[in-house]
DRENMAR-593679 format. One record per residue (C-alpha): x, y, z. Coordinates in steps of 0.5 Angstrom, whole numbers. Layout:
% residues N
<pt><px>X</px><py>Y</py><pz>Z</pz></pt>
...
//
This chain:
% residues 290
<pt><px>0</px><py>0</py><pz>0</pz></pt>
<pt><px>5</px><py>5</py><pz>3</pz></pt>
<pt><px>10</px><py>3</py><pz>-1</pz></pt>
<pt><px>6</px><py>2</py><pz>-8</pz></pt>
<pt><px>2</px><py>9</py><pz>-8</pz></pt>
<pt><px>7</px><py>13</py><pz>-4</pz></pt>
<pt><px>13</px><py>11</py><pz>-8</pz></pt>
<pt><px>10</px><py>12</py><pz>-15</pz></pt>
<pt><px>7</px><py>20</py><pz>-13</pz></pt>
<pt><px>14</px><py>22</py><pz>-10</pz></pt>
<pt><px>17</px><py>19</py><pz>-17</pz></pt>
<pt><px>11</px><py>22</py><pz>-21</pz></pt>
<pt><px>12</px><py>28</py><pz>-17</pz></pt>
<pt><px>21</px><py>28</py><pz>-17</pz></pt>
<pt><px>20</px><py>27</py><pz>-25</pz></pt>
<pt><px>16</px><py>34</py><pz>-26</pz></pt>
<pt><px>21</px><py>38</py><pz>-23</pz></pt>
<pt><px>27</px><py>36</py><pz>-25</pz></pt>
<pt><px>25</px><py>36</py><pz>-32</pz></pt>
<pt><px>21</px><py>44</py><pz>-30</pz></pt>
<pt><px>28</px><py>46</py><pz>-27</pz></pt>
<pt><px>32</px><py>43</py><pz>-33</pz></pt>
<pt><px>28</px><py>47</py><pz>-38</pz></pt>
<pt><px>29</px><py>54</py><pz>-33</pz></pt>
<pt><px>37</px><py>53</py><pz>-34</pz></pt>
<pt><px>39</px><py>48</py><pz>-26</pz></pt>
<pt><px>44</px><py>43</py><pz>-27</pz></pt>
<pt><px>42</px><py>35</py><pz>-26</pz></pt>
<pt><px>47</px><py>37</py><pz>-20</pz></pt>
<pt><px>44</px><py>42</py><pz>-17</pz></pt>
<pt><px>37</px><py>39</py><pz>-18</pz></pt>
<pt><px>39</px><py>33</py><pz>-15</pz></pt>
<pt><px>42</px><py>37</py><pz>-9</pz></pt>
<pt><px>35</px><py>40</py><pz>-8</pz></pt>
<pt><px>31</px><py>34</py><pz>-8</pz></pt>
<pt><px>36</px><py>30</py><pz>-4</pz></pt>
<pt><px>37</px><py>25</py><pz>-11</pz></pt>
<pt><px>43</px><py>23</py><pz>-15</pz></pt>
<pt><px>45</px><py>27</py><pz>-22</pz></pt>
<pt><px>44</px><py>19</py><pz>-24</pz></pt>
<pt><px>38</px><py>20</py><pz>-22</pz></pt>
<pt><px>35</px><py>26</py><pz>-24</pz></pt>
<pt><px>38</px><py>24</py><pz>-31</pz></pt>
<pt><px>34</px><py>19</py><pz>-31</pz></pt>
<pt><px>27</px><py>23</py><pz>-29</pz></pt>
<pt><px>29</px><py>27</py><pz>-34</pz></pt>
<pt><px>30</px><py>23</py><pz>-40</pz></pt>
<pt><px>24</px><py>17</py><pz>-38</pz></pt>
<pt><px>17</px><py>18</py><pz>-40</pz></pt>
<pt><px>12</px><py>21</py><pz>-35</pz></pt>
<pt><px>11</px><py>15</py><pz>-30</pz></pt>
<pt><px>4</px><py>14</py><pz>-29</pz></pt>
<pt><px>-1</px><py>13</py><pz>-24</pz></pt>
<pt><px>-7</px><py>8</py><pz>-22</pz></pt>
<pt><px>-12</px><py>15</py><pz>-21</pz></pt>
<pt><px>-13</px><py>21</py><pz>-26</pz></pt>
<pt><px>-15</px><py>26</py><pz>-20</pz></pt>
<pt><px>-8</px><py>23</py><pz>-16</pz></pt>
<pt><px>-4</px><py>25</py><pz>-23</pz></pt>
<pt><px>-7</px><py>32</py><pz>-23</pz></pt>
<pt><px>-6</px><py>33</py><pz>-16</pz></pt>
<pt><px>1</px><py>31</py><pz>-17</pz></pt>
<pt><px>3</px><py>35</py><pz>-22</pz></pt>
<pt><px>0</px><py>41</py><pz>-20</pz></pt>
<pt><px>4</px><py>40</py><pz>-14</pz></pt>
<pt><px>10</px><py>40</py><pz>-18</pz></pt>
<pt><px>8</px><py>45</py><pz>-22</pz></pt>
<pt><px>8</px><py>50</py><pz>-15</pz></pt>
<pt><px>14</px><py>47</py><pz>-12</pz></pt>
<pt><px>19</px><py>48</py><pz>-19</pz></pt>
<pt><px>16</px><py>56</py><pz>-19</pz></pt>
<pt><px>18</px><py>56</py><pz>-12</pz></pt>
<pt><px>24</px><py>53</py><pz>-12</pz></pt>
<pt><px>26</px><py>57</py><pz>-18</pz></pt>
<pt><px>25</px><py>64</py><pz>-14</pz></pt>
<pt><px>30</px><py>62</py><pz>-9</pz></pt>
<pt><px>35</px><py>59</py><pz>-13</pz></pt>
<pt><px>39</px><py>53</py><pz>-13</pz></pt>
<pt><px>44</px><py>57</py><pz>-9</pz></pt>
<pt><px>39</px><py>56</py><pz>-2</pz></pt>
<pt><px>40</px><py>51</py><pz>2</pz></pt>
<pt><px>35</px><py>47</py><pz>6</pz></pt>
<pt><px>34</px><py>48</py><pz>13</pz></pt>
<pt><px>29</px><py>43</py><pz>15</pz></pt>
<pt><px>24</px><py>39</py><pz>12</pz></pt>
<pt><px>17</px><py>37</py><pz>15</pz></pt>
<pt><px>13</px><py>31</py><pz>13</pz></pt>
<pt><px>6</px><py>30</py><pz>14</pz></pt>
<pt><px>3</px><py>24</py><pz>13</pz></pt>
<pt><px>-5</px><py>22</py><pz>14</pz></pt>
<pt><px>-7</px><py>15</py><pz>12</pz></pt>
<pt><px>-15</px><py>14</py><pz>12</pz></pt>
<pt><px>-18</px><py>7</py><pz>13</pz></pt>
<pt><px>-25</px><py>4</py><pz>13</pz></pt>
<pt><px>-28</px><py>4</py><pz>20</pz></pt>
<pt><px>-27</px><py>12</py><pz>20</pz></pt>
<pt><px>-21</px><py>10</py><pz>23</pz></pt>
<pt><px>-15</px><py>15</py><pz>21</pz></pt>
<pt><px>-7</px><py>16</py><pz>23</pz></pt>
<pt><px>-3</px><py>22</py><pz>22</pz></pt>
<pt><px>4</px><py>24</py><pz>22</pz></pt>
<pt><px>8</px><py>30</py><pz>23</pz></pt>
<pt><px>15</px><py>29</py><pz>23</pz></pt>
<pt><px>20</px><py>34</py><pz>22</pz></pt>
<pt><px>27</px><py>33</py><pz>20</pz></pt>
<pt><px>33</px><py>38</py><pz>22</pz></pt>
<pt><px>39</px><py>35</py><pz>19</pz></pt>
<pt><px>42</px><py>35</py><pz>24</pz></pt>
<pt><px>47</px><py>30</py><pz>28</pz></pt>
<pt><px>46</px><py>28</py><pz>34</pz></pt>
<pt><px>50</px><py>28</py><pz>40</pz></pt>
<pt><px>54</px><py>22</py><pz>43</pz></pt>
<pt><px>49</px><py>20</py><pz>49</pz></pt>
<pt><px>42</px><py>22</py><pz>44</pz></pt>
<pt><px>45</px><py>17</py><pz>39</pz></pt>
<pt><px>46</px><py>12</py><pz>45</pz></pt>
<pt><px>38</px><py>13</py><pz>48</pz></pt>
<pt><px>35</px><py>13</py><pz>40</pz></pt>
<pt><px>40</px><py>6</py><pz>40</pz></pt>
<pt><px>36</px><py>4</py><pz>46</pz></pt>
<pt><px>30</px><py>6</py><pz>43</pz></pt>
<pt><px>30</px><py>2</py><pz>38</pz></pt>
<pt><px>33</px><py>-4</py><pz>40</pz></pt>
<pt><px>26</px><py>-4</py><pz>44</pz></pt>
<pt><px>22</px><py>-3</py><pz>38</pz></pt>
<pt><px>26</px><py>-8</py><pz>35</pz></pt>
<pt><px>24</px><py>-13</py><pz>39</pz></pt>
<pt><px>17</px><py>-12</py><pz>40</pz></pt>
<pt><px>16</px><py>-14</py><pz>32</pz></pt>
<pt><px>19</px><py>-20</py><pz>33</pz></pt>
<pt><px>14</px><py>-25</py><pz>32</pz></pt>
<pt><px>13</px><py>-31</py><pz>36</pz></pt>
<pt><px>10</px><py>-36</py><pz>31</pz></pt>
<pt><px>15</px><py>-36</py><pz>27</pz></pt>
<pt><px>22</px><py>-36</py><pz>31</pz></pt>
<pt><px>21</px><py>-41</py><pz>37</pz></pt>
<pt><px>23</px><py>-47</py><pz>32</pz></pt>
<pt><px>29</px><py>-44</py><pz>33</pz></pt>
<pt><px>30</px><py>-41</py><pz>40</pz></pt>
<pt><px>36</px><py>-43</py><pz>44</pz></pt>
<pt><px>35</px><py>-47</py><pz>49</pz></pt>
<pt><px>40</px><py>-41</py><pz>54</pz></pt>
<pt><px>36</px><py>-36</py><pz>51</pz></pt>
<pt><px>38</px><py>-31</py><pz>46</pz></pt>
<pt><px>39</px><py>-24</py><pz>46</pz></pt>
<pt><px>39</px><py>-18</py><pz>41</pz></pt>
<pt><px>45</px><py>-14</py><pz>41</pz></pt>
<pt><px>48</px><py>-7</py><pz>37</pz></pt>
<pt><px>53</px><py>-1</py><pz>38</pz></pt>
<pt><px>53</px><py>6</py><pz>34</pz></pt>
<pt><px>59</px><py>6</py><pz>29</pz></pt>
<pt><px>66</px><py>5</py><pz>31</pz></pt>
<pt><px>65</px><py>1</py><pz>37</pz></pt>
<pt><px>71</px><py>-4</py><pz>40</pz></pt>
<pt><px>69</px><py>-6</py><pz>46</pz></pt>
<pt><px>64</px><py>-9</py><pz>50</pz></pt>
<pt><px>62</px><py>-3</py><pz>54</pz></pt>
<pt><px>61</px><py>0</py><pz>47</pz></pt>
<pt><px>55</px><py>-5</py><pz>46</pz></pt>
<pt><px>48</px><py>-5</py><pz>48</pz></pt>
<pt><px>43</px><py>-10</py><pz>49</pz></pt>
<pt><px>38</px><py>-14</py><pz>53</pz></pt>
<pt><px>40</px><py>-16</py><pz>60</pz></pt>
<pt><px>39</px><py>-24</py><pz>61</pz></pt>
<pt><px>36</px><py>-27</py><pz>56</pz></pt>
<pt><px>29</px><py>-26</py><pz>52</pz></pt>
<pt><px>25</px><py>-33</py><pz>53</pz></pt>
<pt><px>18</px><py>-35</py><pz>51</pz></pt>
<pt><px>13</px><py>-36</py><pz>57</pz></pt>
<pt><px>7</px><py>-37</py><pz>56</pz></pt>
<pt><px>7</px><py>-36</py><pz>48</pz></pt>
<pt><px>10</px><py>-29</py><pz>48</pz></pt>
<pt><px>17</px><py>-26</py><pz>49</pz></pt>
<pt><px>20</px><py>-24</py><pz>55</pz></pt>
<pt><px>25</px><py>-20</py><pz>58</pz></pt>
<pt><px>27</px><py>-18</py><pz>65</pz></pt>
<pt><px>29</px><py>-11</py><pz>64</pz></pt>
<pt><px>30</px><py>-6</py><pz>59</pz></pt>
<pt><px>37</px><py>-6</py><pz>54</pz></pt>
<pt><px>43</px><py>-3</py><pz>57</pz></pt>
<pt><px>49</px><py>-2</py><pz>55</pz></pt>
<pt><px>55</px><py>-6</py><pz>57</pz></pt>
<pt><px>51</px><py>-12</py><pz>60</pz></pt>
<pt><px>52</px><py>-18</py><pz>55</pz></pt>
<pt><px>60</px><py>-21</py><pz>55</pz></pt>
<pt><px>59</px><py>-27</py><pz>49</pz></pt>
<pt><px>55</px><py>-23</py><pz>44</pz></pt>
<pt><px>58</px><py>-17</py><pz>45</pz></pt>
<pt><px>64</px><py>-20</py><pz>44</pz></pt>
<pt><px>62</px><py>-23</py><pz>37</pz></pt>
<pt><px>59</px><py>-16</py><pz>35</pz></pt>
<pt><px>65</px><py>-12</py><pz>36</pz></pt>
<pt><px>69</px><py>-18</py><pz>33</pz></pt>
<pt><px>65</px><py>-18</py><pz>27</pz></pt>
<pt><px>64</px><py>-10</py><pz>27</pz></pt>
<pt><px>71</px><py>-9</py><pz>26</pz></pt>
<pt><px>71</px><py>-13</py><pz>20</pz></pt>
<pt><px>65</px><py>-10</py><pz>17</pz></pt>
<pt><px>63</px><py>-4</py><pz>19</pz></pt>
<pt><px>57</px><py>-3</py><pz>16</pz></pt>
<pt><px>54</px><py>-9</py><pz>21</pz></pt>
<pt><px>52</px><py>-6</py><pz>28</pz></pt>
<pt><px>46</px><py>-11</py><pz>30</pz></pt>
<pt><px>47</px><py>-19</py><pz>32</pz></pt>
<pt><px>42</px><py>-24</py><pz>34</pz></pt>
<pt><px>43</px><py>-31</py><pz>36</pz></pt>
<pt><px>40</px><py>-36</py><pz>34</pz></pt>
<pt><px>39</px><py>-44</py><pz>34</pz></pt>
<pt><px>42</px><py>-48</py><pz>28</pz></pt>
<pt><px>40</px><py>-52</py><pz>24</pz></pt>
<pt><px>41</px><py>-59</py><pz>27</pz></pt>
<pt><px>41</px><py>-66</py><pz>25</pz></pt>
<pt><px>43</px><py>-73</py><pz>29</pz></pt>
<pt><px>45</px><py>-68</py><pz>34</pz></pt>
<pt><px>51</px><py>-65</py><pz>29</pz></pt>
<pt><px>50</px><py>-58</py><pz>27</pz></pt>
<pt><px>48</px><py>-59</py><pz>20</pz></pt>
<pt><px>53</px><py>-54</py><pz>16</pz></pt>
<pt><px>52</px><py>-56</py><pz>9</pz></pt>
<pt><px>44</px><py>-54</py><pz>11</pz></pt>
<pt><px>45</px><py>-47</py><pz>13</pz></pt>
<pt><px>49</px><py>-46</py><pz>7</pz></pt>
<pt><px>46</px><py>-48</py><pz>2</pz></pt>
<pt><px>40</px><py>-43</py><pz>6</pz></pt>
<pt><px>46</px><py>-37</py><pz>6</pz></pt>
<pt><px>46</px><py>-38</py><pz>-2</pz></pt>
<pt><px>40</px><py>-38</py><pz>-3</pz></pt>
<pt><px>39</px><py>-31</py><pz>1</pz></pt>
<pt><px>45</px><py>-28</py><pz>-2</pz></pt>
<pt><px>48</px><py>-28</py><pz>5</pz></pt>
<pt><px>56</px><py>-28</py><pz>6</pz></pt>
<pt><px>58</px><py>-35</py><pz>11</pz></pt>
<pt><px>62</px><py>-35</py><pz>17</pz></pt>
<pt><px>65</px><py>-39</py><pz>23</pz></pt>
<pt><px>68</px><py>-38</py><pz>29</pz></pt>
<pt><px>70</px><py>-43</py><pz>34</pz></pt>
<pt><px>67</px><py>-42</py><pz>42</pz></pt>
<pt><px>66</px><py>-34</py><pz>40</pz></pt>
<pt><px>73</px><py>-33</py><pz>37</pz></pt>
<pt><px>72</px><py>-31</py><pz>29</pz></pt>
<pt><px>75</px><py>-35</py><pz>24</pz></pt>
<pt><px>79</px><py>-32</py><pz>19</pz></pt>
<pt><px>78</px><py>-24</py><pz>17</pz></pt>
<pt><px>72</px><py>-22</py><pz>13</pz></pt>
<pt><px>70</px><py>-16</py><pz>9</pz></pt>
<pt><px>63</px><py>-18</py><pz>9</pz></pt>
<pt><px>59</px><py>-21</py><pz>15</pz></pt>
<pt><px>51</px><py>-24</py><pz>15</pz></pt>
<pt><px>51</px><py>-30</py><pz>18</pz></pt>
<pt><px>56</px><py>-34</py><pz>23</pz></pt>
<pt><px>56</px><py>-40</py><pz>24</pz></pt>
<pt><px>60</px><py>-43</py><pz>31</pz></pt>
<pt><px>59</px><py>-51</py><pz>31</pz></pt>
<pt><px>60</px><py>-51</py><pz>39</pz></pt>
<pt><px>64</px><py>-56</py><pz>42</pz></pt>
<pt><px>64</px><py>-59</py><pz>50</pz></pt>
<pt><px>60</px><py>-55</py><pz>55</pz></pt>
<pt><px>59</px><py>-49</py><pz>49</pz></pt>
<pt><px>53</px><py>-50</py><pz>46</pz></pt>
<pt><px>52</px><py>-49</py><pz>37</pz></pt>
<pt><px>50</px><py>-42</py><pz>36</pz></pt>
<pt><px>48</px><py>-38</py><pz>29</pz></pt>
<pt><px>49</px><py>-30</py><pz>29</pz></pt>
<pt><px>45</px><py>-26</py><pz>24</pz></pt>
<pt><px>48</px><py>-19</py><pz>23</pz></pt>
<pt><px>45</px><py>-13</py><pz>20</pz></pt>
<pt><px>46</px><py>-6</py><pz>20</pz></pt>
<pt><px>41</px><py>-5</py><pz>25</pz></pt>
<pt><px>36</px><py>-7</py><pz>29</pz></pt>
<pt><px>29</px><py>-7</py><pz>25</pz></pt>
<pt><px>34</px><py>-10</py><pz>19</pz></pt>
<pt><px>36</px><py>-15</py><pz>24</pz></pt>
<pt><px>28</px><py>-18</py><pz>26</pz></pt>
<pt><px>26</px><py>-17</py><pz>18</pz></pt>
<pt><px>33</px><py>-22</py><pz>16</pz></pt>
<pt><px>32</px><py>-27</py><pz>23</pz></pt>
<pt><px>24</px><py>-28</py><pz>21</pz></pt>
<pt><px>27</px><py>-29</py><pz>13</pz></pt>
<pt><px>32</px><py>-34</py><pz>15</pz></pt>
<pt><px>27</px><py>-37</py><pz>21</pz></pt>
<pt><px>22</px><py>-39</py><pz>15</pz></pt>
<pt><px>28</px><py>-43</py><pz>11</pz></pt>
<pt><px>30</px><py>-47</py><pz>17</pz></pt>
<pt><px>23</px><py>-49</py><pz>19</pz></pt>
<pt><px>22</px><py>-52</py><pz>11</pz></pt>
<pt><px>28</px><py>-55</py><pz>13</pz></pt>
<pt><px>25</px><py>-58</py><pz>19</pz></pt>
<pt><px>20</px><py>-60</py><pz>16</pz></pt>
<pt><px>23</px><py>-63</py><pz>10</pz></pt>
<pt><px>27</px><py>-68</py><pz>15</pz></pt>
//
């Protein structure tokens, strides 16, 4: 719905402007910096047919719409900057039942200890989204836990997560306490190992594997890996094997008194609850299959 309709106007209404703004003499470059594109882009916007949409008056709308915003934009300029941009968004339902969004955006960076609260925040909203029909097949017998850390990070205390450990009781997850930083030893040590390869990666799980005859079955959760895309690694007790330039999913087989494990890794937290129910589904048809 959202990303089908709203994709499409915002397209439709991008692609008239640039092509407004090209005609009143602006550069692609310039277009592109003020509507927070690419010159590819813009040139692309430019060059292609106008796109179109399911509804004639959603057409009208959109194009008058980009007709004010390119003549606004050409009285001010190319040389302006934008400060902020405030976004409003209303979604009506049947049921008289109505959501509204306001939302401005600064483009401002936050500071240190801001960038660590809104990690928290999200870590809370990630695990709340976590569906419990689809990842208790795979659940560790100790728990598992959800990790993250602001880019840069090297050491523990630099990672957030749940204290304990997340369990299903009586069909839905809990947790203790709220996610802190520097409580988990294990999975921050293999989160900052992994950050330190790939950077881009700053969220983990872990999760049970695949496991036939009470062996963790390797080739399985391979062959899942390649089906997603997903790059393939190991580590041995919590120590990574070798040294990667892309990390998605770790694979540690376990040993004596250790118990097997299966990191997912992503770049954060809400990527991270979309790859583990991707993944728990593969391994499920796998159980099944067995």
């Amino acid at each position: 719905m959202l990303g089908e309709v709203g994709g499409k106007w915002l397209d439709r209404l991008h692609q008239h402007v640039a092509k407004d703004l090209r005609g009143k003499g602006w550069s692609q470059t310039e277009i592109a910096a003020v509507l927070g594109s690419t010159q590819s882009t813009i040139s692309r916007h430019i060059q292609k047919p106008t796109i179109g949409l399911t509804a004639s008056a959603d057409e009208a709308m959109v194009d008058s719409w980009a007709s004010e915003l390119s003549q606004a934009l050409s009285s001010i300029g190319p040389e302006a900057n934008v400060l902020r941009q405030r976004l409003i968004v209303e979604l009506q339902f049947s049921g008289q039942q109505t959501l509204r969004f306001d939302k401005t955006l600064t483009g401002l960076d936050l500071d240190s200890s801001q960038l660590e609260r809104a990690l928290l925040r999200r870590l809370e909203w990630a695990i709340g989204r976590l569906d419990v029909k689809r990842i208790q097949h795979i659940l560790p017998a100790v728990g598992m836990n959800i990790a993250s850390c602001i880019k840069g990070a090297r050491s523990s205390e630099e990672v957030a997560a749940f204290p304990g450990r997340i369990a299903i009781v009586n069909g839905k997850l809990r947790h203790h306490e709220t996610p802190a930083f520097g409580v988990s030893k294990h999975l921050a040590s293999i989160l900052i190992q992994a950050h330190t390869m790939n950077e881009a990666k700053t969220s983990i799980i872990n999760l049970k594997p695949v496991i036939d005859d009470d062996k963790v079955d390797i080739e399985r959760i391979k062959e899942i890996c390649d089906q997603l895309g997903y790059s393939f690694a190991t580590c041995k007790k919590g120590k990574l094997v070798g040294s990667y330039s892309k990390l998605d999913i770790i694979l540690d087989e376990g040993g004596y008194g250790w118990e097997p494990s299966l990191y997912i890794l992503a770049h954060n937290p809400l990527e991270l609850i979309d790859r583990t129910h991707l993944i728990a589904g593969h391994i499920g048809d796998v159980i099944n299959a067995v």
